[in-house]
N, C-alpha and C positions, 0 to 999 in steps of 0.2 A: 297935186297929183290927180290925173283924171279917174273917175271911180271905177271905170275898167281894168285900167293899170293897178290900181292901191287893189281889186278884188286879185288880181291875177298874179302881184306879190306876197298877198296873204297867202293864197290856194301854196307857191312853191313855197313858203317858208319853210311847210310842218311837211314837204314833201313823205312818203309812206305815213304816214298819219293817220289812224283809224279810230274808230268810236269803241271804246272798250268799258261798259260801263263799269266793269270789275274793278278796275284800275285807275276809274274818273279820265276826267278830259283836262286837256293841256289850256294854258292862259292863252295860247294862239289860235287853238280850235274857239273857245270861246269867242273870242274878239270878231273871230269868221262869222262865227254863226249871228253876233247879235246884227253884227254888218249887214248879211242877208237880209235877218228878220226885218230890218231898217226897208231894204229896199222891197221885199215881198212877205210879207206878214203871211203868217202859219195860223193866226187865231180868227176866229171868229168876230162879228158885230159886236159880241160881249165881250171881248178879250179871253173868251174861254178856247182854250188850247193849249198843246205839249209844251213843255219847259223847255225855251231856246237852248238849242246844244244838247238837249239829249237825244237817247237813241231812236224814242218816238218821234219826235221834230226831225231827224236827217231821216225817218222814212215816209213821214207827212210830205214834207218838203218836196220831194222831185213827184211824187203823185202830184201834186197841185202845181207843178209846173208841167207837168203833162212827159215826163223825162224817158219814159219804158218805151222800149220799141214792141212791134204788134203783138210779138210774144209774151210780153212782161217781164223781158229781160232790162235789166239796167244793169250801170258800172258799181263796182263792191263799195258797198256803203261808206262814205267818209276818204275815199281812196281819191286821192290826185287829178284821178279821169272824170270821180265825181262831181267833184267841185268845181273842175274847167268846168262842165256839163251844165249845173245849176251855176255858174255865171255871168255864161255867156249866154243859157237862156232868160236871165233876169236882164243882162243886158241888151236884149231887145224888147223887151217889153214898153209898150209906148212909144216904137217907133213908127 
């Protein structure tokens, strides 16, 4: 499976799906998020940084991929729109 396709089957699996840390995160958010981390790392030279899949790492994450329109608006954390968003822009990266 090409890794556009495998990120864009993950993203529909958990469709409404959001980061609740009250309630912990699902085996399929996790699997996304280390997926990501795989292809655009959140830490630092040191490996110092937020714990993949939590709520600090999905709002590292689209900061460092540049995600907020001029406003500083983005799509709601963890939500469907977001994760197209942070996929498709990791998938362009390096081309």
């Amino acid at each position: 499976m090409k890794p556009v396709v495998m990120f864009l089957a993950l993203a529909t699996a958990g469709c409404g799906e959001r980061i609740d840390e009250t309630k912990g995160k699902s085996d399929e958010w996790d699997q996304w998020a280390r997926e990501v981390e795989k292809k655009f790392p959140t830490a630092d030279a040191e490996g110092h940084g937020p714990d993949v899949g939590s709520e600090e790492w999905a709002r590292v994450l689209p900061r460092k991929l540049g995600l907020a329109d001029k406003e500083g608006d983005e799509a709601d954390l963890g939500s469907v729109e977001w994760r197209a968003a942070v996929e498709e822009k990791i998938s362009r990266i390096g081309e």
